[in-house]
DRENROMAR-731881 format. One record per residue (C-alpha): residue number from 1; x, y, z; residue in three letters. Coordinates in steps of 0.2 Angstrom, whole numbers, plus 5000, padded with zeros to 4 digits. Layout:
REM DRENROMAR-731881
+-----+------+------+------+------+
:  nr :   xx :   yy :   zz : rest :
+-----+------+------+------+------+
: NUM :    X :    Y :    Z :  Ala :
...
+-----+------+------+------+------+
This chain:
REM DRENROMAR-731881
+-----+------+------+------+------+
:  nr :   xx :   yy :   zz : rest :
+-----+------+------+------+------+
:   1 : 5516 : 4496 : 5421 :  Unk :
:   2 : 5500 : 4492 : 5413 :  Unk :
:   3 : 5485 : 4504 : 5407 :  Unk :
:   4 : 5477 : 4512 : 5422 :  Unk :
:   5 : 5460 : 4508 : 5422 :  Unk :
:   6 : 5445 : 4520 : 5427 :  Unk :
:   7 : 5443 : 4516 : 5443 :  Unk :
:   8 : 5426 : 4526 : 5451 :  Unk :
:   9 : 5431 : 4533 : 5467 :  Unk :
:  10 : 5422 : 4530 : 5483 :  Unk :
:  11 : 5408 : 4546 : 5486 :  Unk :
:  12 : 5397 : 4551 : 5499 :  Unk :
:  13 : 5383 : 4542 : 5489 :  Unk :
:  14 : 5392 : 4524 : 5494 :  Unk :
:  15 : 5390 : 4528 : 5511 :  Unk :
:  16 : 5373 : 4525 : 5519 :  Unk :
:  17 : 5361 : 4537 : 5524 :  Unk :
:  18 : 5362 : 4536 : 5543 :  Unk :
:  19 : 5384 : 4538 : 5538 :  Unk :
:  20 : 5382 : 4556 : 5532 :  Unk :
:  21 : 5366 : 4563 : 5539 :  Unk :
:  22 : 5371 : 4564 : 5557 :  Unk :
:  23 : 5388 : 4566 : 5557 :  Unk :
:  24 : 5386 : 4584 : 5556 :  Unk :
:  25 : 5383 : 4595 : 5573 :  Unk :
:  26 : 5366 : 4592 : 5582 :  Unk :
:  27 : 5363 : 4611 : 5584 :  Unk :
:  28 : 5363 : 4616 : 5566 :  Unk :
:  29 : 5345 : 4615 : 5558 :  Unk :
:  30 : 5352 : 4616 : 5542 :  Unk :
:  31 : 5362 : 4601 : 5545 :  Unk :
:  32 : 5346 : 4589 : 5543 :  Unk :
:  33 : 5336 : 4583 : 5527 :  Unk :
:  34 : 5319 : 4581 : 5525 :  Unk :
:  35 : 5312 : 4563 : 5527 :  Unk :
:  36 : 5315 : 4556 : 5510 :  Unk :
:  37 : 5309 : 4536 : 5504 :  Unk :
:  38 : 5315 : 4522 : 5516 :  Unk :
:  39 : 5333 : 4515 : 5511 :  Unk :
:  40 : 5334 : 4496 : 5509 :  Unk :
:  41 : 5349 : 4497 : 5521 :  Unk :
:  42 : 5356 : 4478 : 5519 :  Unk :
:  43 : 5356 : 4480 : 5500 :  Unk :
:  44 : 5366 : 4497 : 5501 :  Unk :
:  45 : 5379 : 4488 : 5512 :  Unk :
:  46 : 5382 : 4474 : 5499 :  Unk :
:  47 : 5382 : 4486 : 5486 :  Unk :
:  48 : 5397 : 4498 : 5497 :  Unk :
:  49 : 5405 : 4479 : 5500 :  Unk :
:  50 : 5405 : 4473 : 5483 :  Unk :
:  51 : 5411 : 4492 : 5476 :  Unk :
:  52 : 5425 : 4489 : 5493 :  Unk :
:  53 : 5430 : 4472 : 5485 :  Unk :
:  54 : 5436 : 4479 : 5468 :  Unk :
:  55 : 5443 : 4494 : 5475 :  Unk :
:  56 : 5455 : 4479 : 5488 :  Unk :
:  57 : 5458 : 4469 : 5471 :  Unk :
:  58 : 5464 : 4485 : 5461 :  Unk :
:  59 : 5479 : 4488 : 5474 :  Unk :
:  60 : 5486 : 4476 : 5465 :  Unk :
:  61 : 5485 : 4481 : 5447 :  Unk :
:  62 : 5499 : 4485 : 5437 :  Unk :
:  63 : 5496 : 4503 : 5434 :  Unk :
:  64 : 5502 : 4514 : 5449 :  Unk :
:  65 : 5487 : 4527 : 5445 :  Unk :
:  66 : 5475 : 4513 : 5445 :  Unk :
:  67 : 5482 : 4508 : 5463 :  Unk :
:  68 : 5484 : 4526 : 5470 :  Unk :
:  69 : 5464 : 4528 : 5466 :  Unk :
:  70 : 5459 : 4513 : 5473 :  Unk :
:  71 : 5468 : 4516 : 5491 :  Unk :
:  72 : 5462 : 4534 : 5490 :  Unk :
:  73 : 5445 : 4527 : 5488 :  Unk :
:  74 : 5448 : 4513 : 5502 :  Unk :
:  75 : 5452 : 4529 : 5513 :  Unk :
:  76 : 5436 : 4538 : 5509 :  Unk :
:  77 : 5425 : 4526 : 5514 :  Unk :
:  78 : 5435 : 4519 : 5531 :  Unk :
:  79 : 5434 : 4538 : 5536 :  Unk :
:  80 : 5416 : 4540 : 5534 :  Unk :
:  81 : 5409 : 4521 : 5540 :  Unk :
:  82 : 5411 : 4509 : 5553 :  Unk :
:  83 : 5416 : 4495 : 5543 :  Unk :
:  84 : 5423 : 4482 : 5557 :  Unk :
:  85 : 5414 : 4465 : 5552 :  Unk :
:  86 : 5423 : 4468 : 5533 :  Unk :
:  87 : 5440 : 4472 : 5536 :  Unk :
:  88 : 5442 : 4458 : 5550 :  Unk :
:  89 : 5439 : 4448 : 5538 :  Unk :
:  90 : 5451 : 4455 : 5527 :  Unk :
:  91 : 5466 : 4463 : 5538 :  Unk :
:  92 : 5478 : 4453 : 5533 :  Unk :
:  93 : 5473 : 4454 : 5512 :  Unk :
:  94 : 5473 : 4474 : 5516 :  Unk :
:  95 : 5488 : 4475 : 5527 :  Unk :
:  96 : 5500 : 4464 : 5514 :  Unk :
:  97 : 5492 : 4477 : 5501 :  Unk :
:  98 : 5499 : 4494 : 5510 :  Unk :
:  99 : 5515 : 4484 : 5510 :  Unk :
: 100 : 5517 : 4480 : 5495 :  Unk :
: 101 : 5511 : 4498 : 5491 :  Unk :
: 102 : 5524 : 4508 : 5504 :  Unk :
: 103 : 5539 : 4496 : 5497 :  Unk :
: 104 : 5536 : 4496 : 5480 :  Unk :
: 105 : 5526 : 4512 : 5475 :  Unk :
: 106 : 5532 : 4528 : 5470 :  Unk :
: 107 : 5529 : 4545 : 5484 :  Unk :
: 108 : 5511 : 4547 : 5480 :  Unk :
: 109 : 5507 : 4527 : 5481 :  Unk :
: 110 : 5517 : 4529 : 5497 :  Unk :
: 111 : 5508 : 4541 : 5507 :  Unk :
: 112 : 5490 : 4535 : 5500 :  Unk :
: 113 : 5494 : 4521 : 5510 :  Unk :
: 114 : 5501 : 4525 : 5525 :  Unk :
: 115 : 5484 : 4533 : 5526 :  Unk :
: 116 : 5475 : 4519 : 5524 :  Unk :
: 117 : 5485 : 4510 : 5539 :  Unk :
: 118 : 5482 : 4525 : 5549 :  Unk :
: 119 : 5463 : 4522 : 5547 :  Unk :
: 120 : 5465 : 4500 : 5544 :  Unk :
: 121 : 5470 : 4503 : 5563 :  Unk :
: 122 : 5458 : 4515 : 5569 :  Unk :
: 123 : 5447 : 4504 : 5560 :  Unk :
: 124 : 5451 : 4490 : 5571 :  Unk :
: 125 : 5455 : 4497 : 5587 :  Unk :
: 126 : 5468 : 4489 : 5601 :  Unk :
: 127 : 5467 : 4472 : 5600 :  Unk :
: 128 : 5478 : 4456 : 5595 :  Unk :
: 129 : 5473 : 4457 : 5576 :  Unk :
: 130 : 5480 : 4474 : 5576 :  Unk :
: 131 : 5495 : 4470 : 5584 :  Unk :
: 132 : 5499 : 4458 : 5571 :  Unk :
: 133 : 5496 : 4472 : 5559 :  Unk :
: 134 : 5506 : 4484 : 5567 :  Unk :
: 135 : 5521 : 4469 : 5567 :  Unk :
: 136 : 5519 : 4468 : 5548 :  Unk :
: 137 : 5520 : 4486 : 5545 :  Unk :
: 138 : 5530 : 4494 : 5560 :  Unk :
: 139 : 5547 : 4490 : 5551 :  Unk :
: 140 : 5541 : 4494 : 5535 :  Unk :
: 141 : 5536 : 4512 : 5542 :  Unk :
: 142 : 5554 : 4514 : 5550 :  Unk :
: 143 : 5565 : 4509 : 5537 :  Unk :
: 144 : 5553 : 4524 : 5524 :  Unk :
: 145 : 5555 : 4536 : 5539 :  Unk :
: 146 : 5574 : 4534 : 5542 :  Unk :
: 147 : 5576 : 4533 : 5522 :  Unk :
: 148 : 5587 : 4547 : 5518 :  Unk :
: 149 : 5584 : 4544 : 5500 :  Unk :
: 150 : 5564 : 4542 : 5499 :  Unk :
: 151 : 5553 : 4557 : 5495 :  Unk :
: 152 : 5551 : 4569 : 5509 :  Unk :
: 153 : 5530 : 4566 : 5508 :  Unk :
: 154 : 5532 : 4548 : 5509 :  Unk :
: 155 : 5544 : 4551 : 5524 :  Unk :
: 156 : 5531 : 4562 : 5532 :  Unk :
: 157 : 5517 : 4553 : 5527 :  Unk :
: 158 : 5524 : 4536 : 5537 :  Unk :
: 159 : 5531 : 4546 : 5553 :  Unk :
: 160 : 5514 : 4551 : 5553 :  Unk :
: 161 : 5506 : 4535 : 5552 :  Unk :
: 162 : 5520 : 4526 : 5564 :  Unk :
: 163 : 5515 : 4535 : 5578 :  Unk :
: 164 : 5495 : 4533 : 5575 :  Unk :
: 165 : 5497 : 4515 : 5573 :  Unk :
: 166 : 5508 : 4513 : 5589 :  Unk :
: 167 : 5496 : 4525 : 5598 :  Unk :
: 168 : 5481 : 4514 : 5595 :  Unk :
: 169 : 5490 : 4498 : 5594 :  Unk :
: 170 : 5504 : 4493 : 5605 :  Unk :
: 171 : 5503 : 4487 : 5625 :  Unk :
: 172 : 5522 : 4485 : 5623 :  Unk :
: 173 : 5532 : 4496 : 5632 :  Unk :
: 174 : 5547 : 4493 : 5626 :  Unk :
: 175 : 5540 : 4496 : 5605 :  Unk :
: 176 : 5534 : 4511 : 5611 :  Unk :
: 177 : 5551 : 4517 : 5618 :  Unk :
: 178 : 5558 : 4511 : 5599 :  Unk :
: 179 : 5545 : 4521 : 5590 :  Unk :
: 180 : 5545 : 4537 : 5600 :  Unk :
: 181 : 5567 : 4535 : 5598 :  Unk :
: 182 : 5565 : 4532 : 5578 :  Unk :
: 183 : 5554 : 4548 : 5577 :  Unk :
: 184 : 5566 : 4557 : 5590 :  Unk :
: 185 : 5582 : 4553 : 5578 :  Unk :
: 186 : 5570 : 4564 : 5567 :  Unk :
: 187 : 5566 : 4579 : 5572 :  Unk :
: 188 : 5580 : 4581 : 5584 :  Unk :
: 189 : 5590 : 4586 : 5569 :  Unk :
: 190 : 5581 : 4602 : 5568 :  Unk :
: 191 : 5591 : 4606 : 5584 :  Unk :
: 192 : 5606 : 4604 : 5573 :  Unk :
: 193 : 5600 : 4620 : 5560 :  Unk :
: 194 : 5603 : 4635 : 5572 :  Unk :
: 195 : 5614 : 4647 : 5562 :  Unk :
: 196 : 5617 : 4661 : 5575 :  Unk :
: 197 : 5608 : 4669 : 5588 :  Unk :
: 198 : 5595 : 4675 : 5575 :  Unk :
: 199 : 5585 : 4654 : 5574 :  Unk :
: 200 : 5582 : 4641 : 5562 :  Unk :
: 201 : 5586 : 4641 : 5544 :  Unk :
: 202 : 5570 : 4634 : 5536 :  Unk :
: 203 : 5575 : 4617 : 5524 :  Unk :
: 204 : 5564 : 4604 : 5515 :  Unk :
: 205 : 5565 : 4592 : 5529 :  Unk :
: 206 : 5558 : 4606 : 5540 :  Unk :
: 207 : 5539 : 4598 : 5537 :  Unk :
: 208 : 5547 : 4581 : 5541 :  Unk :
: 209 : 5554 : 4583 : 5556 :  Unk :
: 210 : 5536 : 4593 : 5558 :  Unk :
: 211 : 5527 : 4577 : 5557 :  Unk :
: 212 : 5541 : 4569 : 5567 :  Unk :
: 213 : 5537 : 4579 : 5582 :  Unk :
: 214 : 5519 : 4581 : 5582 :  Unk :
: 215 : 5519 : 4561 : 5580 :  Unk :
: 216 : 5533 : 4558 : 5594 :  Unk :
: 217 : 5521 : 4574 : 5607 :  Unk :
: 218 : 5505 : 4560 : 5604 :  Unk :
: 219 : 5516 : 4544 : 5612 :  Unk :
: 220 : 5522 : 4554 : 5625 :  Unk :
: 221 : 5505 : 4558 : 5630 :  Unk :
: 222 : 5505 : 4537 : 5635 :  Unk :
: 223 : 5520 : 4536 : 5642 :  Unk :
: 224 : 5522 : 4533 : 5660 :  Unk :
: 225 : 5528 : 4546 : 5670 :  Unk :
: 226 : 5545 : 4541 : 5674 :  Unk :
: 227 : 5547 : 4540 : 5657 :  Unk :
: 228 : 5539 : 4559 : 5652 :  Unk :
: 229 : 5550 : 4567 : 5666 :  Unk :
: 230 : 5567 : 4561 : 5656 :  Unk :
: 231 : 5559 : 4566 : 5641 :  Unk :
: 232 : 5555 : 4585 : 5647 :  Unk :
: 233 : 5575 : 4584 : 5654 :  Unk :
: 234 : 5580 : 4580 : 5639 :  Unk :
: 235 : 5570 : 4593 : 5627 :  Unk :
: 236 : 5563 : 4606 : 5639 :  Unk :
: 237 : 5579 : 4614 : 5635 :  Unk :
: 238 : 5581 : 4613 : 5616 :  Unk :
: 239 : 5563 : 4614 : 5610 :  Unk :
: 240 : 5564 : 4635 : 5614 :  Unk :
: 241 : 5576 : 4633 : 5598 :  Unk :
: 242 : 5560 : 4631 : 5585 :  Unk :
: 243 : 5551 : 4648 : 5589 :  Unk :
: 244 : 5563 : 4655 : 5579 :  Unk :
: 245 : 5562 : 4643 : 5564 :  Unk :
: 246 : 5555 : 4653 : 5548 :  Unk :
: 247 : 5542 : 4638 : 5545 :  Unk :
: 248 : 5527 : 4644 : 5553 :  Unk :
: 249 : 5519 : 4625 : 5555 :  Unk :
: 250 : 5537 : 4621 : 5564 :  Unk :
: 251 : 5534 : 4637 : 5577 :  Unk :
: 252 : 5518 : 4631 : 5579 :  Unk :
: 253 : 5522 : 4612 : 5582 :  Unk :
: 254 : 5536 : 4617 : 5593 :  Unk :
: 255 : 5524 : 4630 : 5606 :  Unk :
: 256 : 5510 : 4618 : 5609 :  Unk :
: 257 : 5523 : 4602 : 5612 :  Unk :
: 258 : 5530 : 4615 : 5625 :  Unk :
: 259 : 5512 : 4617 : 5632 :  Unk :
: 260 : 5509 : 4599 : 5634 :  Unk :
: 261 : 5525 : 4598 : 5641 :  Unk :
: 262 : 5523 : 4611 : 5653 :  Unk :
: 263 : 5505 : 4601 : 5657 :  Unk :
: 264 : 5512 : 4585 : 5659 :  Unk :
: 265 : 5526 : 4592 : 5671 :  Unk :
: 266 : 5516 : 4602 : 5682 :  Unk :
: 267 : 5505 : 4585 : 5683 :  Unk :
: 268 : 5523 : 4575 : 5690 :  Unk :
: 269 : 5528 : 4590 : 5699 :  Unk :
: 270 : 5516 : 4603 : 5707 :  Unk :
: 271 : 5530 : 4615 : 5710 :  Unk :
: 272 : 5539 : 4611 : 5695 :  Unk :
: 273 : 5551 : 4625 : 5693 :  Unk :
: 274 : 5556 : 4630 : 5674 :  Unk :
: 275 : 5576 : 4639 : 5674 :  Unk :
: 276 : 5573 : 4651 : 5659 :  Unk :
: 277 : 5556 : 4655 : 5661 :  Unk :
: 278 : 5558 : 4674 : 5659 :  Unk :
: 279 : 5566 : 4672 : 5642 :  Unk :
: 280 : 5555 : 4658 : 5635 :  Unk :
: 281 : 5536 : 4670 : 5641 :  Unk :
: 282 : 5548 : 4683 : 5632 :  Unk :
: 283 : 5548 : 4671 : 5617 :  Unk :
: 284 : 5529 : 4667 : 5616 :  Unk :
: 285 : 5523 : 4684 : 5620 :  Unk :
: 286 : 5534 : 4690 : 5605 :  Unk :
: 287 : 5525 : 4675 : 5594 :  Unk :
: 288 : 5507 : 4683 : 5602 :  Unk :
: 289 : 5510 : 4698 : 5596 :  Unk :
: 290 : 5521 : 4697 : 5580 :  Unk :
: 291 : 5517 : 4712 : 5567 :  Unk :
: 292 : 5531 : 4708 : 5554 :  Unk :
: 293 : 5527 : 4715 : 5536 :  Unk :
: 294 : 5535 : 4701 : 5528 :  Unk :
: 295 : 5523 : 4688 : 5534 :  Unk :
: 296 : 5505 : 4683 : 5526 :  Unk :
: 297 : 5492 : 4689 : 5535 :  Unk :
: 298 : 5483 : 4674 : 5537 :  Unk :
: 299 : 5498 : 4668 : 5545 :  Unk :
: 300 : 5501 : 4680 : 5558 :  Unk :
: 301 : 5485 : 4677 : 5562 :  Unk :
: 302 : 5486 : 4660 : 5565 :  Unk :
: 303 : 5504 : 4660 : 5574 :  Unk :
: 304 : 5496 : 4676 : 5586 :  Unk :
: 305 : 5480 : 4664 : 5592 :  Unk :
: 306 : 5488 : 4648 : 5594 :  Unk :
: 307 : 5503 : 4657 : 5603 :  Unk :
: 308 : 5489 : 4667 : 5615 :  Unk :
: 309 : 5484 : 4651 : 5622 :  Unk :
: 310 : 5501 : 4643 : 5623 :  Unk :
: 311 : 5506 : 4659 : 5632 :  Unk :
: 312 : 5493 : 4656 : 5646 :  Unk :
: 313 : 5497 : 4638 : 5647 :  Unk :
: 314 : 5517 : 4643 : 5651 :  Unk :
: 315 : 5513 : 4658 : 5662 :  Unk :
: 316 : 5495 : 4655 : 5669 :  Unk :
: 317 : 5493 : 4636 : 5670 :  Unk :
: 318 : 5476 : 4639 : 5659 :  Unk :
: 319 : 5468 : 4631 : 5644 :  Unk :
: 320 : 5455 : 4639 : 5637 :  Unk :
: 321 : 5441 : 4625 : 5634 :  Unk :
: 322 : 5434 : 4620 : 5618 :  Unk :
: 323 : 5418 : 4610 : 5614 :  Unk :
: 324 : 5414 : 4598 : 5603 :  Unk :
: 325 : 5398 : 4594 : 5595 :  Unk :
: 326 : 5394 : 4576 : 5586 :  Unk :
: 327 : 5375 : 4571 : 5584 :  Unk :
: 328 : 5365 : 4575 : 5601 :  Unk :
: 329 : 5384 : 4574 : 5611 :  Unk :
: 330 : 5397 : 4586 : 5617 :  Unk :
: 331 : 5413 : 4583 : 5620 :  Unk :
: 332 : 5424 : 4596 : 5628 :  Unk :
: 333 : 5441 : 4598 : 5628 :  Unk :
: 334 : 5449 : 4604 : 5643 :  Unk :
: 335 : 5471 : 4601 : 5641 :  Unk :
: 336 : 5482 : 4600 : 5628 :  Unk :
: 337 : 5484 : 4581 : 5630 :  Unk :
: 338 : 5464 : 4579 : 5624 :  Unk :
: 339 : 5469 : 4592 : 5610 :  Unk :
: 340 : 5484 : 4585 : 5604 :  Unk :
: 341 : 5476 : 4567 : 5603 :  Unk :
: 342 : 5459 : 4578 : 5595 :  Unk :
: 343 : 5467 : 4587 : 5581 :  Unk :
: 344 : 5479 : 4570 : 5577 :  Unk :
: 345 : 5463 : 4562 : 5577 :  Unk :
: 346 : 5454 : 4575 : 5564 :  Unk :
: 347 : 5467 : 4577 : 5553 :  Unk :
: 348 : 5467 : 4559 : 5547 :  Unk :
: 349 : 5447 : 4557 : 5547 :  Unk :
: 350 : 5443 : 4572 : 5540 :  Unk :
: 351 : 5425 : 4574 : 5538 :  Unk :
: 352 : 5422 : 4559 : 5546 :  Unk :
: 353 : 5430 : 4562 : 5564 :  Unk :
: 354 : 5409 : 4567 : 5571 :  Unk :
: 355 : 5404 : 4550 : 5565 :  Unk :
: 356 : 5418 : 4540 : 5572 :  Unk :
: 357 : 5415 : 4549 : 5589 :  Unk :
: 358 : 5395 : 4543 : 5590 :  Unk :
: 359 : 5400 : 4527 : 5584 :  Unk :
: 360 : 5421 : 4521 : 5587 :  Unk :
: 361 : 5421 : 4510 : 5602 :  Unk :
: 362 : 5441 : 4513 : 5601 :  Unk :
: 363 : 5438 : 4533 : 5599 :  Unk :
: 364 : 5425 : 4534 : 5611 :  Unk :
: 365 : 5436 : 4524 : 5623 :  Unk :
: 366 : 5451 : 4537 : 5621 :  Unk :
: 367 : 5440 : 4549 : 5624 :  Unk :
: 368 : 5430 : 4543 : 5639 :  Unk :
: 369 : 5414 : 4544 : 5631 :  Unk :
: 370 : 5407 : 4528 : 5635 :  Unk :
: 371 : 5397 : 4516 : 5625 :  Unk :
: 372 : 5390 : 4525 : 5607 :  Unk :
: 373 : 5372 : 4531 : 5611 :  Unk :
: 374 : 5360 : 4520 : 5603 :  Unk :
: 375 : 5347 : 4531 : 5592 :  Unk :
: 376 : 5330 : 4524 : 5587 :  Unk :
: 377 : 5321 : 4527 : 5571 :  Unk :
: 378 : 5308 : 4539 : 5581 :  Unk :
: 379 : 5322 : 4549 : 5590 :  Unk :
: 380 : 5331 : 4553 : 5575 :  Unk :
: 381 : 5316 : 4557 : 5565 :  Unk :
: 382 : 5312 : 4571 : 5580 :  Unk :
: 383 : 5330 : 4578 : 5576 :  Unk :
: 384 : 5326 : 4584 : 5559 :  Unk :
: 385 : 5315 : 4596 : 5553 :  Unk :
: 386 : 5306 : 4599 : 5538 :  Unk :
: 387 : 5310 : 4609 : 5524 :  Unk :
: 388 : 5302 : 4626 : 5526 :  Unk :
: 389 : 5306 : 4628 : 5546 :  Unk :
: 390 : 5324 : 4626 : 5538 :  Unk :
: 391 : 5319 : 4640 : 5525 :  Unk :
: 392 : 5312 : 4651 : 5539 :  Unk :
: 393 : 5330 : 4649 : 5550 :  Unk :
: 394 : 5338 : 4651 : 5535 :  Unk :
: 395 : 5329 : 4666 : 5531 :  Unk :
: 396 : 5331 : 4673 : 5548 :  Unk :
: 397 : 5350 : 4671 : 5548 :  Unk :
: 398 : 5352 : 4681 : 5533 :  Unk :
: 399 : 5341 : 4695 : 5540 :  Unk :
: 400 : 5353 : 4695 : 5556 :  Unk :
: 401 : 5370 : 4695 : 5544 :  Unk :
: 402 : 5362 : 4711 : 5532 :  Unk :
: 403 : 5358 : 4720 : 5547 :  Unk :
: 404 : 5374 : 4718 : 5556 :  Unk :
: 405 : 5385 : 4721 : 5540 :  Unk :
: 406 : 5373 : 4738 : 5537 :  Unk :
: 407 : 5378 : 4746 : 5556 :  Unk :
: 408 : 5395 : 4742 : 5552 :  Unk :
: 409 : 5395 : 4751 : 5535 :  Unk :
: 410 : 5385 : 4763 : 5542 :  Unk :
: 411 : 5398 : 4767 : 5555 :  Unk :
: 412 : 5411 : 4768 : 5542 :  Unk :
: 413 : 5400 : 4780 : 5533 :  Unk :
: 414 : 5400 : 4788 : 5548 :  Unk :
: 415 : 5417 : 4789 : 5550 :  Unk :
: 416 : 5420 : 4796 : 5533 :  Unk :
: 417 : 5410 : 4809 : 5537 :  Unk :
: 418 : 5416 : 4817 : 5548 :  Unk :
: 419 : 5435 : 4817 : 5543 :  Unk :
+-----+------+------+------+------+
């Protein structure tokens, strides 16, 4: 290849003001700025287009580097703006660049753009143009996923994006049945890896068939129903089988698919009745409560609250509600299904997911949120507050935090004391 060039990456400066100052949650007064001098919006947009322009033209330099930067920066900025009107001009100049990129590039290369996909297609939404996107890339994505000889990031990278781009993209039933069985040939081999009756040895597929499964849970979650009750037949049974697998993301994926599961069964089947019941609560409560040595605590942490609330979704038919803050809007989410769809939908926009739930027509539309709420000058102006009531809350917050950390040492002292 040829000399990589410097290619400056796309910051939080390319993004206008109104991108970055309200994506952060309503209720935080620390969140807002102090009115600064007016922005010449129409010349910031040219200037983001024109920087967008190169960044498009340097996927196809010579120098992988150079290419790798330039999708990295595309991503940045499609996960922090609305950028519709640009990219439908361009969908088809973008899409035959991640192409070339996914065929051609090295593992790096390869999951930069399977990234961008993921966000070309939340970019656009449903629609025919995406469709045809989807047409072009699909079989790209399947032959990477089922490459046994491609990087294990590249495969994860496009199981990922395969099932993000056919969630968002396709009305056809029957390419949604071939997606969910590519991604099922996948992680069904984790099945394979019981030893003995002690689980799952842990390999270096283990985070793809992760990425497999969690991708396969969100089509499910479209499915129609005839087609979900074959799917809990067929893995209602084997999924048990993960808890024990030494990767703690794979015991983690493999609980809350059973919750969905369990959700999407009791919808079918009010009196849905579950054979080994007794062993599976034993299972969970075992994963709630786990105290090995041998395991980080940060991990045992994480594996005892998410396995709480899968525990309560097998046994009690509960989820315990979250909610959602994005500018002057709450979402809650009450089930699995909208938790599942949420966190798939986080973990590729990143920072950006509040902003592209105030403004996404297709996010918004999954979500049920109705139209984005249109904000005037003078109502956004009366969100934010000036720089020394944010010193006083500031100032307030930390007197709260000393004076709770105090009776806590305090009581320590105490303690000390009087052993």
């Amino acid at each position: 290849g040829g000399q990589p060039r410097n290619v400056q990456p796309f910051s939080d400066e390319d993004a206008s003001i109104e991108t970055m100052s309200h994506c952060s949650g309503f209720s935080d007064p620390a969140s807002f700025t102090e009115d600064g001098p007016e922005v010449d919006e129409e010349a910031t947009q040219e200037d983001l287009e024109y920087k967008l322009k190169g960044f498009i033209d340097l996927t196809l330099d010579k120098s992988a580097k150079t290419r790798q930067a330039a999708l990295e920066s595309l991503k940045s900025a499609f996960s922090s703006k609305i950028l519709y009107e640009f990219i439908m001009e361009r969908r088809m100049t973008l899409t035959d660049s991640i192409e070339r990129c996914i065929k051609k590039g090295k593992s790096d290369e390869q999951c930069a753009a399977a990234g961008l996909a993921c966000l070309l297609c939340v970019q656009m939404g449903s629609g025919i143009e995406s469709e045809e996107i989807f047409k072009i890339l699909g079989p790209v994505l399947k032959k990477i996923v089922c490459d046994g000889t491609a990087s294990i990031q590249a495969r994860q990278a496009c199981a990922t994006c395969l099932g993000i781009c056919c969630f968002i993209v396709t009305d056809d039933i029957t390419e949604l049945y071939s997606t969910m069985e590519c991604l099922e040939n996948i992680f069904m081999k984790a099945y394979q890896r019981d030893r003995d009756t002690n689980g799952v040895s842990s390999t270096h597929n283990t985070v793809l068939h992760v990425s497999a499964l969690l991708a396969w849970t969100l089509l499910l979650t479209i499915c129609p129903m005839n087609e979900v009750k074959k799917k809990i037949e067929m893995h209602l049974h084997k999924l048990p089988s993960l808890l024990s697998c030494d990767d703690l993301n794979m015991r983690i994926a493999a609980g809350e698919t059973l919750a969905l599961l369990f959700e999407l069964a009791r919808e079918t089947d009010a009196d849905f009745f579950y054979e080994d019941m007794d062993l599976l609560t034993e299972k969970l409560r075992a994963l709630a409560t786990d105290g090995n040595k041998h395991r980080a605590k940060v991990d045992k942490r994480k594996q005892r609250s998410v396995f709480r609330d899968v525990l309560r979704a097998v046994e009690e038919r509960d989820f315990p509600t979250e909610m959602v803050k994005f500018g002057p809007e709450r979402m809650y989410i009450d089930c699995w299904v909208k938790k599942q769809t949420y966190e798939t939908f986080k973990e590729i926009l990143g920072s950006g997911m509040q902003y592209h739930l105030q403004s996404n027509d297709f996010l918004r539309n999954v979500f049920e949120l109705g139209p984005p709420v249109m904000l005037d000058a003078a109502a956004l102006k009366t969100m934010k507050i000036s720089r020394f009531e944010r010193h006083l809350y500031n100032s307030a917050a930390f007197k709260a935090r000393t004076k709770a950390r105090s009776k806590c040492r305090d009581k320590r002292a105490d303690v000390g004391e009087f052993f």
